[in-house]
N, CA, C and O atoms as a DFTB+ gen file, in Angstrom:
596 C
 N C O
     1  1      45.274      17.273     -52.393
     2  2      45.711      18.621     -52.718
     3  2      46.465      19.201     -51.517
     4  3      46.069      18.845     -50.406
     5  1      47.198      19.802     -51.572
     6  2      48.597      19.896     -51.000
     7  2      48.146      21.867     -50.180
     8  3      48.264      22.986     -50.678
     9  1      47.827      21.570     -49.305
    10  2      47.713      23.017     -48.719
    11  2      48.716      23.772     -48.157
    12  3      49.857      23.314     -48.218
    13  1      48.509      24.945     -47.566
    14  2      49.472      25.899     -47.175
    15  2      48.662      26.835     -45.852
    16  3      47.448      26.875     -45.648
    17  1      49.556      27.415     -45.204
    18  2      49.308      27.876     -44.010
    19  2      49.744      29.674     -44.423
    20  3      50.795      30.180     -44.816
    21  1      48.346      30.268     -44.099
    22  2      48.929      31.375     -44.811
    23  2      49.187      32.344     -43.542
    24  3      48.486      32.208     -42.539
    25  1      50.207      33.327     -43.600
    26  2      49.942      34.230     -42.415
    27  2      50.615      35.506     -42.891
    28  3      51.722      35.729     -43.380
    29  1      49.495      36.324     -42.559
    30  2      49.442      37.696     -42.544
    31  2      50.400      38.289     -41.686
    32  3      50.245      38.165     -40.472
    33  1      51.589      39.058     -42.243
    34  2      51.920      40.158     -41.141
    35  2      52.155      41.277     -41.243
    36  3      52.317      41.659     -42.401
    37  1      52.294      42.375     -40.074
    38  2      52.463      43.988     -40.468
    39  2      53.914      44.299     -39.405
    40  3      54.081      45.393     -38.866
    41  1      54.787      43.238     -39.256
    42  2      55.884      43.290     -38.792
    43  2      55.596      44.041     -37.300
    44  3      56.471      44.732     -36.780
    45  1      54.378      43.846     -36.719
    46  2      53.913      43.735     -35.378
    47  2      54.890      42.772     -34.446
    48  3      55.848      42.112     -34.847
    49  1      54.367      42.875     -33.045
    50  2      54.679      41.992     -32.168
    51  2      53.927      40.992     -32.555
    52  3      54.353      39.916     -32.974
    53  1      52.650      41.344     -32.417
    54  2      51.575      40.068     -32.554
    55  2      51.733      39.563     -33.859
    56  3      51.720      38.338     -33.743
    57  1      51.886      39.896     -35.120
    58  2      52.029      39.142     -36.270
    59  2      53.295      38.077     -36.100
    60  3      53.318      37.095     -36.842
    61  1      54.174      38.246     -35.280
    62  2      55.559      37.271     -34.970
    63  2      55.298      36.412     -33.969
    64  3      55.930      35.361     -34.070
    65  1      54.251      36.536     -32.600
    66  2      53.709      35.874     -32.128
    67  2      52.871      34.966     -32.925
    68  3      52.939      33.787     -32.576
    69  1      52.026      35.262     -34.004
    70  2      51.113      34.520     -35.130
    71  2      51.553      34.072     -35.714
    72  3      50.854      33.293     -36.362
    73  1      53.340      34.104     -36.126
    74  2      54.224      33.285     -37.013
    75  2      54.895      32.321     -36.236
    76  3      55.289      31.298     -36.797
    77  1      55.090      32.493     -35.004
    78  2      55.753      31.385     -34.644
    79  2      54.839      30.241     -34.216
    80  3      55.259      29.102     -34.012
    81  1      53.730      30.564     -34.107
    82  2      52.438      29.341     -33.725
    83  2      52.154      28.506     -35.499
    84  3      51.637      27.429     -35.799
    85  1      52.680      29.445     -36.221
    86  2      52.311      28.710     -37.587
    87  2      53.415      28.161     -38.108
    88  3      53.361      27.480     -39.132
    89  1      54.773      28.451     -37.320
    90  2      55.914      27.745     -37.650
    91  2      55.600      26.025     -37.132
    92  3      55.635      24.896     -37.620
    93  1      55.339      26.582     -36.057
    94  2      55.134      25.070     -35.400
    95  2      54.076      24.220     -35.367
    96  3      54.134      23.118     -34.823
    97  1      52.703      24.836     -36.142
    98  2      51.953      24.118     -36.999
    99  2      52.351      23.299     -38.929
   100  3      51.769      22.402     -39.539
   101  1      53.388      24.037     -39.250
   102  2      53.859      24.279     -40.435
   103  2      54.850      22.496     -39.890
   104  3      54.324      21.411     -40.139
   105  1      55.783      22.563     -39.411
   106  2      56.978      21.700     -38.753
   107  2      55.610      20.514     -38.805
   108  3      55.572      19.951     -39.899
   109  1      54.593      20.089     -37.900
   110  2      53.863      18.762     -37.794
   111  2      53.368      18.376     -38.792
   112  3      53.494      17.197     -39.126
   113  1      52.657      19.291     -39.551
   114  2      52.037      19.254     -41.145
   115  2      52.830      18.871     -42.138
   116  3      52.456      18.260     -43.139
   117  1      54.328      19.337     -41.802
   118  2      55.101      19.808     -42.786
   119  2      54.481      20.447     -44.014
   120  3      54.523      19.863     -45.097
   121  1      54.091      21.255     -43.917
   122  2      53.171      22.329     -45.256
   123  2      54.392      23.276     -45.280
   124  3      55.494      23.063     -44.773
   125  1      53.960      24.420     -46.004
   126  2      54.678      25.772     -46.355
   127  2      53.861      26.774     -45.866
   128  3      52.635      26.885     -45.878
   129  1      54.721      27.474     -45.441
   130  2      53.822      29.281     -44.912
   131  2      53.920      29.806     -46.022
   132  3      54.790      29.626     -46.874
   133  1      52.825      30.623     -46.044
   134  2      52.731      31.707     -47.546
   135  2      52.866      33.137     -46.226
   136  3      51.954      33.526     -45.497
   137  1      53.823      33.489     -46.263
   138  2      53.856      35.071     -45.541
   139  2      53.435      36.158     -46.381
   140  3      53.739      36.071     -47.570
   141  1      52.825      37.119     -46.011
   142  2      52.293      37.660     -46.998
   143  2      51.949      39.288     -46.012
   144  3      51.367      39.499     -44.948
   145  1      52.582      40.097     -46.918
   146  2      52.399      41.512     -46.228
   147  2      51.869      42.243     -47.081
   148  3      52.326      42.297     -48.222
   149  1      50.510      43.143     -46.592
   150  2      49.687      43.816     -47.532
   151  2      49.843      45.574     -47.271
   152  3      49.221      46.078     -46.336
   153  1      50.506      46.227     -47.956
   154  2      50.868      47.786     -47.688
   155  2      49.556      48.238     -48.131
   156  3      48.665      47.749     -48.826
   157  1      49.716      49.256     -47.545
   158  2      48.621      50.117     -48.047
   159  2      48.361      51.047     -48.702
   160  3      48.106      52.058     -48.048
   161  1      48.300      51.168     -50.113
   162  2      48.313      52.394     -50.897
   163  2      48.640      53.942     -50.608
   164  3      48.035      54.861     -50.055
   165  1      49.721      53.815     -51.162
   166  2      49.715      55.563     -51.092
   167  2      49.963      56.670     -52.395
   168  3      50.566      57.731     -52.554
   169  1      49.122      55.756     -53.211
   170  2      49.288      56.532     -54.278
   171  2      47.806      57.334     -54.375
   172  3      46.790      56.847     -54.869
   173  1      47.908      58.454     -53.883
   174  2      46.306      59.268     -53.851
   175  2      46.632      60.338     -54.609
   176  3      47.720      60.613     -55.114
   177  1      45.374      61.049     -54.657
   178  2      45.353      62.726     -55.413
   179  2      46.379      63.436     -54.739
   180  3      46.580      64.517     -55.292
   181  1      47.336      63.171     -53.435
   182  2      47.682      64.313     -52.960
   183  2      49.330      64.189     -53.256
   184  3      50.150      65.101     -53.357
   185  1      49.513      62.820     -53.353
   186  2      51.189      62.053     -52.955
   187  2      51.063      62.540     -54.681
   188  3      51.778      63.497     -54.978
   189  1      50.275      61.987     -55.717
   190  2      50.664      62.073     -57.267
   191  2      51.169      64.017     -57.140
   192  3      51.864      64.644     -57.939
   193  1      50.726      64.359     -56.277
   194  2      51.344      66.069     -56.842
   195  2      52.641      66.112     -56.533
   196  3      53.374      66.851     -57.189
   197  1      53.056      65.478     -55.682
   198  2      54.354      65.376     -55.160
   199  2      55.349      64.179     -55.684
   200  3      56.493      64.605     -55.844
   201  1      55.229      63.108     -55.920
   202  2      55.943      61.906     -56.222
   203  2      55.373      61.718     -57.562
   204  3      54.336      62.345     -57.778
   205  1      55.883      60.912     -58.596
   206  2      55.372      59.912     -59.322
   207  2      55.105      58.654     -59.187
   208  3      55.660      57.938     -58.353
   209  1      54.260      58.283     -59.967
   210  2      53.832      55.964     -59.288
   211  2      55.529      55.432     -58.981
   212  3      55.892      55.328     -57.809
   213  1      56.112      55.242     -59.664
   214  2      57.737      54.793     -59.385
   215  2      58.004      55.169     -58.492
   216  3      58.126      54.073     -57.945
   217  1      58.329      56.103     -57.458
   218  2      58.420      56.679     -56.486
   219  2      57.795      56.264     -55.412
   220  3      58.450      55.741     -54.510
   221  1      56.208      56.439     -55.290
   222  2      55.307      55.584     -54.745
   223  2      55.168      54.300     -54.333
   224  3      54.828      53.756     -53.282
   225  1      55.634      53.816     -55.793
   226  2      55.753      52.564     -55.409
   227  2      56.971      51.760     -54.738
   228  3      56.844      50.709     -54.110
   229  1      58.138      52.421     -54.977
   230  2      59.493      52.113     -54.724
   231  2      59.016      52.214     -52.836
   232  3      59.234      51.237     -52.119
   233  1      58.558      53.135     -52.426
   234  2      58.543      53.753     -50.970
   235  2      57.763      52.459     -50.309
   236  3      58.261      51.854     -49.360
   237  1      56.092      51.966     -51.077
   238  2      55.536      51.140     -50.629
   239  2      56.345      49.788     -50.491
   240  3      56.273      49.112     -49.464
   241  1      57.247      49.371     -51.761
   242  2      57.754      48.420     -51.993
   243  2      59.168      48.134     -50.066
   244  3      59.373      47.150     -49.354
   245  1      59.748      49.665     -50.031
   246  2      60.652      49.964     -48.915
   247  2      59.789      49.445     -47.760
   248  3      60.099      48.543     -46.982
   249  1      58.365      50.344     -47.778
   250  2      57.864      49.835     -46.069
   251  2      57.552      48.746     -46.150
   252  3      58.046      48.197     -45.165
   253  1      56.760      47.694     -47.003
   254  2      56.728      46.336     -46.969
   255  2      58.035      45.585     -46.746
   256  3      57.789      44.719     -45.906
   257  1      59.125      45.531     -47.064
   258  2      60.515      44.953     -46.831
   259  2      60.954      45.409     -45.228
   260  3      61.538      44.678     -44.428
   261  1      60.526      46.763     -44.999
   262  2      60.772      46.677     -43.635
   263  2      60.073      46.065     -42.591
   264  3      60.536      45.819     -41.477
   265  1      58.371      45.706     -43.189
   266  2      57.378      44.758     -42.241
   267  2      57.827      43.762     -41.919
   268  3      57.651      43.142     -40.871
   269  1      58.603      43.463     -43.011
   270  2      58.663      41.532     -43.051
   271  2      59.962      41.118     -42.434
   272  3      60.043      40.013     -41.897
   273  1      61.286      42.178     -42.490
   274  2      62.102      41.630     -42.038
   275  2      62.227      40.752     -40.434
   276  3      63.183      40.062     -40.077
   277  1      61.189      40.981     -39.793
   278  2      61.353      40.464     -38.397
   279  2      60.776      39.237     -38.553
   280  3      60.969      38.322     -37.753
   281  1      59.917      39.122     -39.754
   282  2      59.215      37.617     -39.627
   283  2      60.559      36.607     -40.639
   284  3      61.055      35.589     -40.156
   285  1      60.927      37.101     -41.938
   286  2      61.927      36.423     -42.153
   287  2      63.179      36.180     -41.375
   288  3      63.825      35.226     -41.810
   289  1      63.761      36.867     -40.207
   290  2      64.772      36.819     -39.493
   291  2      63.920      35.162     -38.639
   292  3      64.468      34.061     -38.582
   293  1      63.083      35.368     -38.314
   294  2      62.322      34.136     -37.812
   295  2      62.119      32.774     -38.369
   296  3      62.401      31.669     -37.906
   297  1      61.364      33.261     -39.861
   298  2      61.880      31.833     -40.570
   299  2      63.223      31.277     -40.892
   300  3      63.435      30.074     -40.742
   301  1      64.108      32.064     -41.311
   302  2      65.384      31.435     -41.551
   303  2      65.885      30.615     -40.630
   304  3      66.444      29.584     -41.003
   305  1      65.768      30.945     -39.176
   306  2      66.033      30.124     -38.424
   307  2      65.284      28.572     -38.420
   308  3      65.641      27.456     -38.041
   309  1      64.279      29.028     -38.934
   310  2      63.587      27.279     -38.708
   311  2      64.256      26.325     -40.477
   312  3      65.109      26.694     -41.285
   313  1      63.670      25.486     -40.457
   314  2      63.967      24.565     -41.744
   315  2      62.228      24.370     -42.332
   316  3      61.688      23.416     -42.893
   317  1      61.798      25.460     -41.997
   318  2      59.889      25.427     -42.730
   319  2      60.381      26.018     -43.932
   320  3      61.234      26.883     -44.129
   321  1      59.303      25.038     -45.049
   322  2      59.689      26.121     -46.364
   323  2      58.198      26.892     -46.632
   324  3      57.045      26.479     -46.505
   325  1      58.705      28.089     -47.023
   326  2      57.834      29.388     -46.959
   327  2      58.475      30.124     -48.090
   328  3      59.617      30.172     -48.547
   329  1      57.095      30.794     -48.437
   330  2      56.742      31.279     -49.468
   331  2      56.634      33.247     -49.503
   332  3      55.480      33.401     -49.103
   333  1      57.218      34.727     -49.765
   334  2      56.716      35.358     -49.303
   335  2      56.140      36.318     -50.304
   336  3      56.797      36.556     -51.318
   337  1      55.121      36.820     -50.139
   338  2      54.284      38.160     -51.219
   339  2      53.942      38.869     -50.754
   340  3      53.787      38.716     -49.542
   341  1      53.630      39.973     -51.288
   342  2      53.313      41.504     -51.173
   343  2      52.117      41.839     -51.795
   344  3      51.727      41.225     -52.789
   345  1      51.623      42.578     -51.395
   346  2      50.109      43.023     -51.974
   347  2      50.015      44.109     -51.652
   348  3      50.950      44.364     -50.893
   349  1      49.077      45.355     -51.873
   350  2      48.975      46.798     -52.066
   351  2      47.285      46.415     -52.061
   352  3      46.595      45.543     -52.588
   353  1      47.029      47.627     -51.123
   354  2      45.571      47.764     -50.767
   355  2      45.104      47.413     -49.740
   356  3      45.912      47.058     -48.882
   357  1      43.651      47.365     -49.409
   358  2      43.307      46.750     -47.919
   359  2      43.533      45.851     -47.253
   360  3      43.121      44.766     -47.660
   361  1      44.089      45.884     -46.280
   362  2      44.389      44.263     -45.597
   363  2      43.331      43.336     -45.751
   364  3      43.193      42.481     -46.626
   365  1      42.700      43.575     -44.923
   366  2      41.553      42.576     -44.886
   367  2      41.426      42.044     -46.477
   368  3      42.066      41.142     -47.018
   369  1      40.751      42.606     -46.840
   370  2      40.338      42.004     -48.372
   371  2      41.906      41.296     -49.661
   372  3      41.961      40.556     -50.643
   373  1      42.645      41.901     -49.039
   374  2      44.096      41.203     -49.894
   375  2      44.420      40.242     -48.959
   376  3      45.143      39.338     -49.378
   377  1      44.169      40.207     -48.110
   378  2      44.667      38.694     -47.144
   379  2      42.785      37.554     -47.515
   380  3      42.789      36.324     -47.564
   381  1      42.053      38.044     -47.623
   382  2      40.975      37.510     -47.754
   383  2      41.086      36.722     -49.577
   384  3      40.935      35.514     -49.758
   385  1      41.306      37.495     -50.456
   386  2      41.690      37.621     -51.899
   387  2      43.091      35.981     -51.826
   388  3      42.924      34.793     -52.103
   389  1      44.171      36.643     -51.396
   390  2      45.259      35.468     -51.196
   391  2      44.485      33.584     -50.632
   392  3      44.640      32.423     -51.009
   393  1      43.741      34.246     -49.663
   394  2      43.303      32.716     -49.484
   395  2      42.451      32.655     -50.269
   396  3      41.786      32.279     -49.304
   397  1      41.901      32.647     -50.925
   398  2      40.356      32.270     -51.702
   399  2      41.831      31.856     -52.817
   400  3      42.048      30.650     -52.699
   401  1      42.513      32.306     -53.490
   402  2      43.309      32.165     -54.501
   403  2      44.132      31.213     -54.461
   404  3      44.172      30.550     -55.498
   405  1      45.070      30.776     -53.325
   406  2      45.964      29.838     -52.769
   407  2      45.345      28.483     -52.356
   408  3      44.122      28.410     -52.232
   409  1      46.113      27.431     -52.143
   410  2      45.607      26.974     -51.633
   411  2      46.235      26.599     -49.905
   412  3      47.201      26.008     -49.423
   413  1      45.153      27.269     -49.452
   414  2      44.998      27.640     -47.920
   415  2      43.946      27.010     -47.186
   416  3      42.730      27.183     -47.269
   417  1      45.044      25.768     -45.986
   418  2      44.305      25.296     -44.966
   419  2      43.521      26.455     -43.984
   420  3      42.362      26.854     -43.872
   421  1      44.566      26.697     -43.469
   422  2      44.455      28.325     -42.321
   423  2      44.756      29.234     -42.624
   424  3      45.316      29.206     -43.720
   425  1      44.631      30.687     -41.935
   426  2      45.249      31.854     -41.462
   427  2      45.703      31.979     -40.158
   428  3      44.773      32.086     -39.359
   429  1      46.795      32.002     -39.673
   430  2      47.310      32.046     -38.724
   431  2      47.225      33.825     -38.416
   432  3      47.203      34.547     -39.413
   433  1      47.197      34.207     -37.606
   434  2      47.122      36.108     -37.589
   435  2      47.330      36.370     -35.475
   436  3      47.354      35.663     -34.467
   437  1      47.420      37.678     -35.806
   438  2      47.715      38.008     -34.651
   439  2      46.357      38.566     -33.849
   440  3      45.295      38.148     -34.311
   441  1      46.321      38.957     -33.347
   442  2      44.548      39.188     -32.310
   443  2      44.829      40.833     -33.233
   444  3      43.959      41.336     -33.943
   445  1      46.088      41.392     -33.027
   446  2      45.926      42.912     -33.131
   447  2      47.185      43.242     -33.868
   448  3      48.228      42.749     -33.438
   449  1      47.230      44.181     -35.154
   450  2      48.407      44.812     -35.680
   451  2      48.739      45.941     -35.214
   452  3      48.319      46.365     -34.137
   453  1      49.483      46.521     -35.923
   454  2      50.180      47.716     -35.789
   455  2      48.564      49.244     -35.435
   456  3      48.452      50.160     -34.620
   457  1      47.824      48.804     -36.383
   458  2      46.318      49.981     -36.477
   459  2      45.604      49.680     -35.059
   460  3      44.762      50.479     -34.649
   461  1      45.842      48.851     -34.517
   462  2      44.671      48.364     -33.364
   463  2      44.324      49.089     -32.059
   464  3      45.243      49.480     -31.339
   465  1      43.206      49.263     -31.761
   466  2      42.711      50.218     -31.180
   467  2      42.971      49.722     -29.565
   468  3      43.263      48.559     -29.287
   469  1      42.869      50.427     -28.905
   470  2      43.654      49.450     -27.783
   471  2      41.904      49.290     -26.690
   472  3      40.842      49.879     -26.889
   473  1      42.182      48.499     -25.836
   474  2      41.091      47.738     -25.389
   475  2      40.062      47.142     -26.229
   476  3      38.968      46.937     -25.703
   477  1      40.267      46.774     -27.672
   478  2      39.205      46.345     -28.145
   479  2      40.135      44.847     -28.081
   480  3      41.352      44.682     -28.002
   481  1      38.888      43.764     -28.158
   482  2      39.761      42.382     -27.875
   483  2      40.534      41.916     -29.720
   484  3      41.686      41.486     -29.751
   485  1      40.020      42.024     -30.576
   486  2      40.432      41.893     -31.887
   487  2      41.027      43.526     -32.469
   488  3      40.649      44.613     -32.032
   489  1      42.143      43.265     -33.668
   490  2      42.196      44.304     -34.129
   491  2      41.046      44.114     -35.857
   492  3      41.010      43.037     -36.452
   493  1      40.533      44.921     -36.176
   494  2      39.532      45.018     -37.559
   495  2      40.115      44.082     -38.324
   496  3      39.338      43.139     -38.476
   497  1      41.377      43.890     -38.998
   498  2      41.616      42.873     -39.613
   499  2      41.920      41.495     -39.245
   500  3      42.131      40.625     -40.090
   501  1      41.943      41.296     -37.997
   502  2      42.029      39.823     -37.376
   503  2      40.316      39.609     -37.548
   504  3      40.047      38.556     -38.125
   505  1      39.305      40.308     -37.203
   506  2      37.819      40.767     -37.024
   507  2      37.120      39.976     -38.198
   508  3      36.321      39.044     -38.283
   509  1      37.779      40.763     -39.021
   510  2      37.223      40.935     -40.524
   511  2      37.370      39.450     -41.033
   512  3      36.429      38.712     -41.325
   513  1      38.951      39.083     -41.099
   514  2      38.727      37.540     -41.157
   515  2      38.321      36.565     -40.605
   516  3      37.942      35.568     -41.220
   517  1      38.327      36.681     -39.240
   518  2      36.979      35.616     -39.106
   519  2      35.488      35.594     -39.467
   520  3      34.604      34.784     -39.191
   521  1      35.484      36.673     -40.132
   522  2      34.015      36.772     -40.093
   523  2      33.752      36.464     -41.357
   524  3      32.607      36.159     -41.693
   525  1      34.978      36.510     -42.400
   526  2      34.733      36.467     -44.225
   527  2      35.447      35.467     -44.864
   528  3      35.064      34.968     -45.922
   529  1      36.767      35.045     -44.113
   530  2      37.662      34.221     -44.218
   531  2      37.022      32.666     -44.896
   532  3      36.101      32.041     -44.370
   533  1      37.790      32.218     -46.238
   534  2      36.860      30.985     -46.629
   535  2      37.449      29.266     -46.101
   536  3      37.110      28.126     -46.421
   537  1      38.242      29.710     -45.368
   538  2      39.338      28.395     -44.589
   539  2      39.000      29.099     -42.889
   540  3      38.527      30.218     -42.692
   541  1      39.364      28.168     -41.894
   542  2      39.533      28.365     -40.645
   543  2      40.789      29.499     -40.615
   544  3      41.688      29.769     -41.411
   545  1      40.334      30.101     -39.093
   546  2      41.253      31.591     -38.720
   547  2      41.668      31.211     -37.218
   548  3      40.906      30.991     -36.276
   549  1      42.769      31.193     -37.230
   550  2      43.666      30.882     -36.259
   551  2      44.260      32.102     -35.342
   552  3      45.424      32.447     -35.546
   553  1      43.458      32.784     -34.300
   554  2      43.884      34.007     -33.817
   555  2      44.544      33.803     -32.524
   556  3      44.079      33.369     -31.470
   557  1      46.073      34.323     -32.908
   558  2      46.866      33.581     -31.767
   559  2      47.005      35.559     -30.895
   560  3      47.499      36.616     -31.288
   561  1      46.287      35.144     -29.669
   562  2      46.255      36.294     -28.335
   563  2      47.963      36.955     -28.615
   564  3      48.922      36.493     -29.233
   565  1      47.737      38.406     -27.726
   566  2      49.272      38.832     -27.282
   567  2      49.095      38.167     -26.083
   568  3      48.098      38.329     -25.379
   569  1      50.215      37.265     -25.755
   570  2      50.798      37.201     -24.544
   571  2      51.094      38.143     -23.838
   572  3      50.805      38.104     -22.642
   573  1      51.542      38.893     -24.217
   574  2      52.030      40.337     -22.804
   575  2      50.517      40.854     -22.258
   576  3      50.690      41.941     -21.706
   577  1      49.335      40.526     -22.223
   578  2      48.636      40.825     -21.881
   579  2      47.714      40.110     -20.765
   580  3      46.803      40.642     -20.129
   581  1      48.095      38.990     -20.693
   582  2      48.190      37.547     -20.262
   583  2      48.920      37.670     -18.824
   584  3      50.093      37.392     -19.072
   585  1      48.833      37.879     -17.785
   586  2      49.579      37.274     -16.727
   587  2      50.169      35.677     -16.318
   588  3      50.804      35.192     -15.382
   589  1      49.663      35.266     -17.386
   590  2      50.115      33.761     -16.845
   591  2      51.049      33.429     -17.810
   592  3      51.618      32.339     -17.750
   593  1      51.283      34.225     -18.694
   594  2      51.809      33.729     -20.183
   595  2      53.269      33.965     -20.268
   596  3      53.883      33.671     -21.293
């Protein structure tokens, strides 16, 4: 059975740092990346007084296309074939949901996204998947934090 390398991003530094370690796991394997960016709902009691779902969703659909463009500017350059989806709702649990569903060797991820609290060594959703994740979790550090790196 033919696996895939899945990786989460929020068009972070560190999620492009986490893509290029899975590019070049992806290249030896020769597998496929499943890229996969999970927005986060904004359709609540307060946005429906103001917008309609179409609206809502068009906006969510906008900030997800703007996450990803830095990781697709990345793949195109390589010759990995990759796969990309969108999901709406909690990270953790829609990146958790995708692998249980796919078929997924790894998660490749970044230590910390865009939400991450600073001095903590993980960000909650790098956290979360190692701790629930049903395949191995591949948490590739920021280098800029690194003096040797």
């Amino acid at each position: 059975m033919r696996k895939h390398i899945l990786v989460p991003t929020d068009g972070s530094q560190n999620a492009n740092l986490a893509l290029k370690e899975a590019i070049f796991f992806a290249k030896q394997l020769d597998e496929k990346i499943i890229l996969l960016h999970v927005q986060m709902s904004m359709s609540t009691i307060h946005t429906r007084r103001f917008f309609n779902e179409e609206e809502i969703h068009a906006y969510e659909n906008q900030l997800s296309d703007e996450a990803l463009a830095p990781a697709l500017d990345l793949l195109k350059e390589t010759n990995v074939s990759y796969e990309v989806k969108k999901r709406t709702g909690n990270p953790k649990e829609e990146i958790l949901k995708e692998a249980q569903e796919g078929q997924i060797r790894t998660i490749v991820v970044g230590a910390k996204g865009t939400g991450a609290i600073i001095g903590s060594l993980l960000g909650s959703v790098a956290h979360g998947l190692v701790q629930h994740a049903p395949c191995p979790v591949m948490v590739v550090p920021n280098r800029a934090l690194h003096t040797d790196a």
